[in-house]
N, CA and C atoms as an extended XYZ file, in Angstrom:
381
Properties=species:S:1:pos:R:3:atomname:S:1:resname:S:1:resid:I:1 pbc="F F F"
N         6.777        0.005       24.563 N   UNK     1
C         6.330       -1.053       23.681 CA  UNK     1
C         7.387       -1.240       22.591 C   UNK     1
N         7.771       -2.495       22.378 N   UNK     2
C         8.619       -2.490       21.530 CA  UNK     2
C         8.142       -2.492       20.198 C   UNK     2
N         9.121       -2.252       19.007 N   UNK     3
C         8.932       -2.118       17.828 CA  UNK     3
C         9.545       -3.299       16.723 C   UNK     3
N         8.408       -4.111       15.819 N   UNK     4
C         8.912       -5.023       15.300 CA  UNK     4
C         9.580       -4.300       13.998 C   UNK     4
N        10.192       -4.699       13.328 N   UNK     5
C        10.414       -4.128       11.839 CA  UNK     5
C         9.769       -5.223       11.139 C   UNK     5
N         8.940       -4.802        9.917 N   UNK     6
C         8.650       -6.146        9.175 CA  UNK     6
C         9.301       -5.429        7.737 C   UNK     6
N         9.894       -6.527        6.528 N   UNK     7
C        10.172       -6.830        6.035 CA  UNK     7
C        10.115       -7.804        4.816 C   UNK     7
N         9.729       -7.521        4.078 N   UNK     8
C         9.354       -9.150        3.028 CA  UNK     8
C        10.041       -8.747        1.658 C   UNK     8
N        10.558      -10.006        1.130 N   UNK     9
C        11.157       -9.696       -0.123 CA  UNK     9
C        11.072       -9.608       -1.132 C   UNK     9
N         9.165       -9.758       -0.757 N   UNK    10
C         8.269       -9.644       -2.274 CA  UNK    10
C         7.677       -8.222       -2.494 C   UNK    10
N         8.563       -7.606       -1.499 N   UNK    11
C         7.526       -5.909       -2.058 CA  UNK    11
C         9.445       -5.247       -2.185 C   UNK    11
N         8.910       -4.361       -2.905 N   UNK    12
C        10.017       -3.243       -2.709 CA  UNK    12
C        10.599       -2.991       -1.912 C   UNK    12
N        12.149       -2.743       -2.265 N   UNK    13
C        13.211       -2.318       -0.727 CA  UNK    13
C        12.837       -1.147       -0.719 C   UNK    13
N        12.756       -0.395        0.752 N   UNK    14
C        12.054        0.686        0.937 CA  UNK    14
C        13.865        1.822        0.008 C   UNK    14
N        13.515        2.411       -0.675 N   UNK    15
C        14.320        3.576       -0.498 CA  UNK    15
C        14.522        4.977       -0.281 C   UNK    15
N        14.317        4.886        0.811 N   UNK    16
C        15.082        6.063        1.568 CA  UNK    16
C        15.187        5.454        3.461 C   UNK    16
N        15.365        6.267        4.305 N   UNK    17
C        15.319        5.933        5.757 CA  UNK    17
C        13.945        5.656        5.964 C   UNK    17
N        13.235        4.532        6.041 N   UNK    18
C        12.331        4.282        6.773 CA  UNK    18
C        12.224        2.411        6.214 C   UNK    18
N        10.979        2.142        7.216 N   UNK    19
C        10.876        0.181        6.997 CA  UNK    19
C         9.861        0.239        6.060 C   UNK    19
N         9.163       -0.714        5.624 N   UNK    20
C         8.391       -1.408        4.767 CA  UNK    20
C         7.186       -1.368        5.800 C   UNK    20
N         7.447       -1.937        6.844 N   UNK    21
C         6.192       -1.231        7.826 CA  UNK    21
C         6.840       -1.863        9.290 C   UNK    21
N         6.386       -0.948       10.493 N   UNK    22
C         6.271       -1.554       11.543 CA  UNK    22
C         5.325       -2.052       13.047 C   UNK    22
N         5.392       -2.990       13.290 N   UNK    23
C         4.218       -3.602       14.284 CA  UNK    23
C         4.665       -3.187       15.535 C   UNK    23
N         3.354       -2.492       16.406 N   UNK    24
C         3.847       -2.090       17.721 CA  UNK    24
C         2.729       -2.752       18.401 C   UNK    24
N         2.915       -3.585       18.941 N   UNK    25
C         1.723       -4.155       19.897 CA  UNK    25
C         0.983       -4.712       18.870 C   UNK    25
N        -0.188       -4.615       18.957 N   UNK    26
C        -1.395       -5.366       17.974 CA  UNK    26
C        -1.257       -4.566       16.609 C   UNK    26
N        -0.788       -3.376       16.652 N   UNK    27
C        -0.900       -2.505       15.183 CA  UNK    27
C        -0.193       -2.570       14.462 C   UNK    27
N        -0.056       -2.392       12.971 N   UNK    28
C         0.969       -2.531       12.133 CA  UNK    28
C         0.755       -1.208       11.059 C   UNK    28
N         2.124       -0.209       11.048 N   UNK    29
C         1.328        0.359       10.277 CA  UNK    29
C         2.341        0.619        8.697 C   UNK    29
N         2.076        0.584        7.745 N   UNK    30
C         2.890        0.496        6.370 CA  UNK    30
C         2.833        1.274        6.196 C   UNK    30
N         4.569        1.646        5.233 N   UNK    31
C         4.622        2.532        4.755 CA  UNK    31
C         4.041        3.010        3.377 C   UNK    31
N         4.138        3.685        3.196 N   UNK    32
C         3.277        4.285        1.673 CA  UNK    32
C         4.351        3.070        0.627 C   UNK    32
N         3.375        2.519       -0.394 N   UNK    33
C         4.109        1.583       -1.800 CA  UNK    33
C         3.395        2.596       -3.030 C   UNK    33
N         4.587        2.776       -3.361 N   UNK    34
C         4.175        3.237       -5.151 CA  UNK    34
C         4.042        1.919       -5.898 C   UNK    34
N         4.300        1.965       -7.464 N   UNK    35
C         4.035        0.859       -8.060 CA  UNK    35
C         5.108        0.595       -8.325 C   UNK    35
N         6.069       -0.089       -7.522 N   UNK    36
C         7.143       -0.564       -7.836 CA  UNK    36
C         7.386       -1.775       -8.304 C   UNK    36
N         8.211       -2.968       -8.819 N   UNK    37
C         8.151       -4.209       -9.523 CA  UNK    37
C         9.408       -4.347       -8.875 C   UNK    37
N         8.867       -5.276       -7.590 N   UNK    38
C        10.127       -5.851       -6.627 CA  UNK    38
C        11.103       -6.650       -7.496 C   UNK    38
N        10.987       -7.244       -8.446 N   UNK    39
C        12.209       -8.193       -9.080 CA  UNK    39
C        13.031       -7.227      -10.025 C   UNK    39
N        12.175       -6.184      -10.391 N   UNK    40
C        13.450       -5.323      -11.363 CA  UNK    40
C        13.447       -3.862      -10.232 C   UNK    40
N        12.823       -3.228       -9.569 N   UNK    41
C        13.005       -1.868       -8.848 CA  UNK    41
C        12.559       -1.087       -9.397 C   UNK    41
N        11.442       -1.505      -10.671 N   UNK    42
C        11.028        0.041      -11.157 CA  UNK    42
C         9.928       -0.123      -11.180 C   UNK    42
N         9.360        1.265      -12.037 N   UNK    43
C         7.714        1.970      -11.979 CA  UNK    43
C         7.744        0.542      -13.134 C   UNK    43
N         6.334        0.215      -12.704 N   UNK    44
C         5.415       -0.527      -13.557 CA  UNK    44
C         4.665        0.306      -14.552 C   UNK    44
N         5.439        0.567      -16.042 N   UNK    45
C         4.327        0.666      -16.770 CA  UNK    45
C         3.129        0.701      -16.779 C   UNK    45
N         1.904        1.666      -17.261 N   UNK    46
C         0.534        1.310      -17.535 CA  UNK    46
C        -0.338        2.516      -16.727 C   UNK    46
N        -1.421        1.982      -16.935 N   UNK    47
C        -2.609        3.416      -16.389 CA  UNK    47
C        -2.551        2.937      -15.098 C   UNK    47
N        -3.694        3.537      -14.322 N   UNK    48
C        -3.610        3.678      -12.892 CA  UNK    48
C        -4.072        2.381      -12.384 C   UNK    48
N        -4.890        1.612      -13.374 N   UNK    49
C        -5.443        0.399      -12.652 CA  UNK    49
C        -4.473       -0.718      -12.474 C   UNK    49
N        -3.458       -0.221      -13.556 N   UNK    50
C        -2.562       -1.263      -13.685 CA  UNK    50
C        -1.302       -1.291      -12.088 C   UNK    50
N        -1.241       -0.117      -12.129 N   UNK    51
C        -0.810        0.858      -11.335 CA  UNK    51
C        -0.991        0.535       -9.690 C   UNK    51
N        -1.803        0.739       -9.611 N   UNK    52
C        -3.128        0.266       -8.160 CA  UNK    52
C        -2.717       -0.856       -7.850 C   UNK    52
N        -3.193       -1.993       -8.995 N   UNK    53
C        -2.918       -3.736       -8.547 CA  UNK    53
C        -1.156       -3.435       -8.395 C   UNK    53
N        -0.457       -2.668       -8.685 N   UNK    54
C         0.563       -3.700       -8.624 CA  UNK    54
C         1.166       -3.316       -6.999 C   UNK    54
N         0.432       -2.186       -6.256 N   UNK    55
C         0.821       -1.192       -5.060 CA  UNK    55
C         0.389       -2.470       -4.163 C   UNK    55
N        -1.283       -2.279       -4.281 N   UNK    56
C        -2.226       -3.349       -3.692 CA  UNK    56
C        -1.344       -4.750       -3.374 C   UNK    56
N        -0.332       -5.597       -4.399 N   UNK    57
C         0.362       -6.687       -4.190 CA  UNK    57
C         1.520       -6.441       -3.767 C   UNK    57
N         2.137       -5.412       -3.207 N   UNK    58
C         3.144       -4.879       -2.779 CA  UNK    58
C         2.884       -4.743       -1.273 C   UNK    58
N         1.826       -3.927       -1.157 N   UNK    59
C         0.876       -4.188        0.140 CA  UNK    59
C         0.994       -5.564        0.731 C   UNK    59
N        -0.011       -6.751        0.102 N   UNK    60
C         0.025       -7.694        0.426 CA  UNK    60
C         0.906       -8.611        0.877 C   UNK    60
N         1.935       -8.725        0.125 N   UNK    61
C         3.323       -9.040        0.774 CA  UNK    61
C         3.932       -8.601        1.929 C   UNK    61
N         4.043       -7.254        1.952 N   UNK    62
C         4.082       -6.982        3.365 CA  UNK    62
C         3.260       -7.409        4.829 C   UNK    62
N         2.188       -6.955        4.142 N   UNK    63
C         1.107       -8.073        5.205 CA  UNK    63
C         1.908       -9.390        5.332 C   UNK    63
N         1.643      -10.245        4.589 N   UNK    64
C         2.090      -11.400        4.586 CA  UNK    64
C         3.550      -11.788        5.525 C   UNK    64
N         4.277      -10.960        5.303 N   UNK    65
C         5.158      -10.763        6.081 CA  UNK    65
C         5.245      -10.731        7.701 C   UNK    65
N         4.216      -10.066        7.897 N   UNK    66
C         3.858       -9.468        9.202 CA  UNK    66
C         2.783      -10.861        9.924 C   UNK    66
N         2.058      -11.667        9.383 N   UNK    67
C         1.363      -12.553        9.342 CA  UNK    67
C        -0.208      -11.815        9.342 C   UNK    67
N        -0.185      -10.950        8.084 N   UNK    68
C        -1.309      -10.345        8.254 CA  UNK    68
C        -2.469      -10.714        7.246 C   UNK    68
N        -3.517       -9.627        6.607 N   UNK    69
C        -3.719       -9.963        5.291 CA  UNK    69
C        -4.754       -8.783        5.630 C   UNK    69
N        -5.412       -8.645        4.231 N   UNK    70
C        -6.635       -7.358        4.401 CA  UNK    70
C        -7.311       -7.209        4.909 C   UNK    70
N        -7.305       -8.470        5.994 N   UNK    71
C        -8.942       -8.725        6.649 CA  UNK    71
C        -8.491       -7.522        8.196 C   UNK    71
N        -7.280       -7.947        8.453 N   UNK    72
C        -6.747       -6.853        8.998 CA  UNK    72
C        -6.632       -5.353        9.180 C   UNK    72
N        -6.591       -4.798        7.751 N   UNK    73
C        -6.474       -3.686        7.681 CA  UNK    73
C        -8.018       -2.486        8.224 C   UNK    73
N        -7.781       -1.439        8.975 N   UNK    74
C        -8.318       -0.930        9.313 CA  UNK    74
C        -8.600        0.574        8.900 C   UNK    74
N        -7.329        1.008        7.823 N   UNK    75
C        -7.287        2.767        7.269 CA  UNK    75
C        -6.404        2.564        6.332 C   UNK    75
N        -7.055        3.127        5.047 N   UNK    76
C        -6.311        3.134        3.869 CA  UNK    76
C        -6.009        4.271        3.881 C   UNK    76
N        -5.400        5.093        3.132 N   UNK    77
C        -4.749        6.349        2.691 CA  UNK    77
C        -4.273        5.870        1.110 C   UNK    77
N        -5.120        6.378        0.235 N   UNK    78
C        -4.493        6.800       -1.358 CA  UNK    78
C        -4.151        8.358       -1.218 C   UNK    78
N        -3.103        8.288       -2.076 N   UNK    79
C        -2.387        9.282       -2.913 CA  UNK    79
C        -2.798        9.356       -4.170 C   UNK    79
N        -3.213       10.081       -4.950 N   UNK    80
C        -3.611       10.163       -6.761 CA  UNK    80
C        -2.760       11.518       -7.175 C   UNK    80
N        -1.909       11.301       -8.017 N   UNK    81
C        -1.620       12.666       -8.693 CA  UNK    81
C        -2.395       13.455       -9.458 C   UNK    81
N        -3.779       11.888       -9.997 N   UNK    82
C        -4.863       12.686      -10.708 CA  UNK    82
C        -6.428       12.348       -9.955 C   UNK    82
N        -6.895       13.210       -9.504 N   UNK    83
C        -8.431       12.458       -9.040 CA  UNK    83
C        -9.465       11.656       -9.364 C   UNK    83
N        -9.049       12.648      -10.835 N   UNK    84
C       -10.173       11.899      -11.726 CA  UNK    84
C       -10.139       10.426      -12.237 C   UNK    84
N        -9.251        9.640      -11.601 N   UNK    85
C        -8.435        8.413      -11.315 CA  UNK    85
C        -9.266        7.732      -10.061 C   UNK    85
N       -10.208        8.411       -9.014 N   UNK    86
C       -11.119        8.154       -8.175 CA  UNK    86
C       -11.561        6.691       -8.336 C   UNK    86
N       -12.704        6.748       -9.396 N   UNK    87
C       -13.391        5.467       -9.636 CA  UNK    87
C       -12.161        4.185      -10.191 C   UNK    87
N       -11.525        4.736      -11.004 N   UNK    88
C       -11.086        3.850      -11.538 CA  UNK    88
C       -10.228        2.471      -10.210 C   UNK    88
N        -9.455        3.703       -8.997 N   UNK    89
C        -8.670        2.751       -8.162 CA  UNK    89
C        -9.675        2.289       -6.928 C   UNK    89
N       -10.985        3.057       -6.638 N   UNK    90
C       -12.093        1.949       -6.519 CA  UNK    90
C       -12.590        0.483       -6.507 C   UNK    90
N       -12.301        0.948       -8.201 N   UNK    91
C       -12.559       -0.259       -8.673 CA  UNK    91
C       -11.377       -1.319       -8.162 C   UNK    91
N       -10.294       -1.066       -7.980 N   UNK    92
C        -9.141       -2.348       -7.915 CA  UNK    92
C        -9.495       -2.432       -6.402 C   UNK    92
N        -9.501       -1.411       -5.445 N   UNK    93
C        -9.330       -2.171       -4.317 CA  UNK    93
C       -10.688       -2.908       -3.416 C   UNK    93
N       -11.783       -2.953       -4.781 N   UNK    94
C       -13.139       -3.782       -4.396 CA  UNK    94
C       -12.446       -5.079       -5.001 C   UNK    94
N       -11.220       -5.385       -5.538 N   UNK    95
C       -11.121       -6.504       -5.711 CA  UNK    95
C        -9.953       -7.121       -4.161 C   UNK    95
N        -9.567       -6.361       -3.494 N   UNK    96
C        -8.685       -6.765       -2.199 CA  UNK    96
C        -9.580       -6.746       -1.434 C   UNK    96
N       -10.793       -5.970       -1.193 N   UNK    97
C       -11.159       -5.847       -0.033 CA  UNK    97
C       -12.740       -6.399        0.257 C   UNK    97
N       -13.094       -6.652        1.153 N   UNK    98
C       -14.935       -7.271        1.460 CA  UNK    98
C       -15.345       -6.225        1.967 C   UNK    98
N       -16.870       -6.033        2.195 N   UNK    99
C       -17.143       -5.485        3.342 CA  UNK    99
C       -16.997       -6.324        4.718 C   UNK    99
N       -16.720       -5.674        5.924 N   UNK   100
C       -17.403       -4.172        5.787 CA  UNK   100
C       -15.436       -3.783        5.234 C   UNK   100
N       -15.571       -2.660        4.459 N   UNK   101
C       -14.665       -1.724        4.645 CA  UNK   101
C       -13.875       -1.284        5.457 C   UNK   101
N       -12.146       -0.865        5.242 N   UNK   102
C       -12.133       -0.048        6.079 CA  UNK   102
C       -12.236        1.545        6.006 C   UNK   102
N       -11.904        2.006        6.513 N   UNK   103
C       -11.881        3.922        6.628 CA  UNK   103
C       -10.970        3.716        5.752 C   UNK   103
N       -11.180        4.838        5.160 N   UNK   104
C        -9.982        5.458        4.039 CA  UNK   104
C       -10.031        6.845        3.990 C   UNK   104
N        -9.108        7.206        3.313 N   UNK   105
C        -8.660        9.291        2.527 CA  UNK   105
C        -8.374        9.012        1.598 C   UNK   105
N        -8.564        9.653        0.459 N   UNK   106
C        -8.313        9.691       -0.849 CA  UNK   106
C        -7.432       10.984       -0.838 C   UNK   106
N        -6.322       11.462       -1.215 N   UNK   107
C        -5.578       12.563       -1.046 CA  UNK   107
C        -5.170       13.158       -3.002 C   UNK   107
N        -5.581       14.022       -3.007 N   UNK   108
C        -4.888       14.527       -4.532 CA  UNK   108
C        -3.591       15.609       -4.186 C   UNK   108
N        -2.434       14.762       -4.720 N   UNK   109
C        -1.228       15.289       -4.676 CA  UNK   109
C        -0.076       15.565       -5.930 C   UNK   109
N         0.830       16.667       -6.190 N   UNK   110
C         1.170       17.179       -7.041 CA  UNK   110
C         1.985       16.308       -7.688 C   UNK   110
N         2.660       15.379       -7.035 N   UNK   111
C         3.617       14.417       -7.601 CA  UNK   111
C         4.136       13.011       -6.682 C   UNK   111
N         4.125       12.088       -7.161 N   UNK   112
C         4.623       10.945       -6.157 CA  UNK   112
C         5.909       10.996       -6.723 C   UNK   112
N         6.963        9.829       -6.362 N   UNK   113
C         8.142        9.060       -6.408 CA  UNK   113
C         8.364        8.685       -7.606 C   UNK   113
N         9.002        8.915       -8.602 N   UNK   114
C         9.453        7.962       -9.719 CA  UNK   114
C         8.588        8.244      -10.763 C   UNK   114
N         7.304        9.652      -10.862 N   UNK   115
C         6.404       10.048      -11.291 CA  UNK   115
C         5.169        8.935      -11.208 C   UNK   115
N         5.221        8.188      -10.116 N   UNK   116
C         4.040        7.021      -10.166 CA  UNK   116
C         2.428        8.218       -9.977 C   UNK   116
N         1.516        7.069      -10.520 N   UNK   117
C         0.197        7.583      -10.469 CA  UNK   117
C        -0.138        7.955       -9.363 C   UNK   117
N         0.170        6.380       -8.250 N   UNK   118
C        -1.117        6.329       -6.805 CA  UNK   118
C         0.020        6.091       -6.032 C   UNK   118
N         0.272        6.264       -4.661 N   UNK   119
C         0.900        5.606       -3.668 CA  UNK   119
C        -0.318        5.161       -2.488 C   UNK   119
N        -0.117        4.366       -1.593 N   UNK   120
C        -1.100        3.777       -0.940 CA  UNK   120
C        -0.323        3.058        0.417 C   UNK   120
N        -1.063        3.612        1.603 N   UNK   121
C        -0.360        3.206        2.418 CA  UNK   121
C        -1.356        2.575        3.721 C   UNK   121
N        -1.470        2.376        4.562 N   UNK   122
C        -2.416        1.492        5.608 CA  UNK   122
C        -2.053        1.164        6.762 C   UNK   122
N        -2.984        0.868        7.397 N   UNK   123
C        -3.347        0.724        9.164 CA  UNK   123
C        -3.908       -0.594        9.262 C   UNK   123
N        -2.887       -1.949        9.965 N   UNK   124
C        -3.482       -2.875       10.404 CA  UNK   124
C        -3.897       -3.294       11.777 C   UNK   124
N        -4.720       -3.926       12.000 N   UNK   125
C        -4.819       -3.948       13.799 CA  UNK   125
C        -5.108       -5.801       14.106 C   UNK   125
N        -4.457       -6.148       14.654 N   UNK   126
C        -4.255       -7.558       15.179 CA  UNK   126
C        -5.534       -8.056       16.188 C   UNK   126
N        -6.153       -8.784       16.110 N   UNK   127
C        -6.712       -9.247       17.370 CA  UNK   127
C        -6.175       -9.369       18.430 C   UNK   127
C-alpha cells in the first residue's frame, strides 16, 4: 500500500525526521503537534487552554491538508506534562469535537518539546 505524505503550510514544519502526517489507504495518521505558531516557529505563550487551541488548529490544518476534518478522526492521544490540566484540555477539545466521540488516552509525561504543556496527536479513517 502506498504511502501519501501530507503536508500543509498552516501547521508547523515538522522538526526532526518524520511528516506532519501520513495517509495509507483510507487511514491517516498525525504526528504528535505541540503548540507551535506556524508563522513565527515557536511555543505559544499562555496556560494550557491557550495551549490546546493552538495544537487543536495545528491539527486541523493538517487535516485540511489531507482533505480531512474532525469528523474523521477516530483516536486521540494527549500528552500533559501536568494532569491536573485534565479538565481544563477537555474543555477545548468539546469545542473541535461532536459526539459521538472518538477514543482517546490521556498520557501524563515528564516533559514535551520546547517545554510545551500538551502535545496531541490522532487517528483518521476515510470512508
Amino acid at each position: 500500500m502506498p504511502r501519501q505524505i501530507i503536508i500543509s503550510p498552516n501547521a508547523p514544519k515538522a522538526i526532526g525526521p518524520y511528516s506532519q502526517a501520513v495517509r495509507c489507504g483510507n487511514t491517516l495518521y498525525f504526528s504528535g503537534q505541540t503548540p507551535i505558531d506556524p508563522a513565527t516557529g515557536a511555543l505559544v505563550p499562555g496556560d494550557v487552554t491557550t495551549q490546546a487551541r493552538r495544537v487543536f488548529e495545528n491539527l486541523n490544518a493538517v487535516a485540511a491538508a489531507a482533505g480531512a476534518n474532525f469528523t474523521n478522526v477516530a483516536r486521540v492521544g494527549i500528552y500533559l506534562t501536568d494532569l491536573s490540566n485534565f479538565a481544563a484540555v477537555n474543555a477545548v477539545m468539546k469545542e473541535y469535537f461532536a459526539e459521538p466521540y472518538p477514543a482517546r488516552s490521556t498520557i501524563g509525561v515528564a516533559s514535551l518539546p520546547l517545554n510545551a504543556q500538551v502535545e496531541i496527536d490522532m487517528i483518521a479513517v476515510f470512508d
